[in-house]
Structures are given as C-alpha cells and as structure tokens.
N, C-alpha and C positions, 0 to 999 in steps of 0.2 A: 414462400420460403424465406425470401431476405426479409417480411415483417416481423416472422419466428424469431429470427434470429435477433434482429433489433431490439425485438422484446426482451430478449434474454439477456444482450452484450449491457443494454443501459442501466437497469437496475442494478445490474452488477459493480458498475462502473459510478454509480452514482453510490451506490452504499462504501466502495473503496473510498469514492471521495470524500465521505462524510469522516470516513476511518483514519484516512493521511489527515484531513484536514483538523481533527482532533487534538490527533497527537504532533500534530505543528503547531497549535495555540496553546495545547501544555506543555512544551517544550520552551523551560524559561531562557536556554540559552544560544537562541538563533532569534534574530530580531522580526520582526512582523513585518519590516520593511524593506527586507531581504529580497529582492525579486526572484534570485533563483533558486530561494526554498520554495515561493508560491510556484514557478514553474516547475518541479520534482512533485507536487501532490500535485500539478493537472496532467503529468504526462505520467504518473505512477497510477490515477484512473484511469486516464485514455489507455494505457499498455497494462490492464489489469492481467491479462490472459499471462503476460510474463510475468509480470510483480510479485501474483500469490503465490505459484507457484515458487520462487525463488527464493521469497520471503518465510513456506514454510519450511524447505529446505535449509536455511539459515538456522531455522530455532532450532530443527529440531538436530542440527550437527552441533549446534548449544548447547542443548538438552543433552546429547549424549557425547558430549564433553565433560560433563558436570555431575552426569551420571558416572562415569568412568573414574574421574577423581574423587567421589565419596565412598 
C-alpha cells in the first residue's frame, strides 16, 4: 500500500516541480540567486497535495473576478 502511494505522491511532486521550477527561471524579476524562491518551488512540490489545490482555487476566484467585470 505505502509503494501505491509513493508511486503516485512522486510523479506528482516531480511534475509540480518541473512546473514552479519553470515559471521561476521565466520569471525575469526574482533573481536566480534568491535562496528563498529556490526553497518555495522545493517546498511548493514536497506540499503539492496543498499547493494545487489552492493554486486552482486562486485562478479560478481570477477567473470569476474578470468574468464578473466584463
């Protein structure tokens, strides 16, 4: 059961990280040598289970904000 699960938690966790870590190297204005933007993308994959959900929650209160005012 806990390999199931590990199977599932890391891919997850690895594909966030490839995601934050993205859009932290196109992100022209936070520097690269930042320490605690590289700690926010390792502890925004290790705590994906919170991140995504929060994160779509975020857009989509965006979304229908922007919706609302067109």
């Amino acid at each position: 059961m806990q390999i199931s699960l590990l199977a599932i938690y890391f891919p997850i966790a690895l594909f966030t990280f490839l995601i934050l870590l993205s859009a932290f190297l196109l992100d022209s204005t936070t520097s690269r040598t930042h320490w605690q933007s590289w700690q926010i993308v390792l502890l925004g994959s290790a705590f994906w289970l919170v991140v995504i959900p929060l994160s779509a929650f975020e857009i989509a209160l965006k979304l229908n904000k922007v919706k609302n005012c067109a």
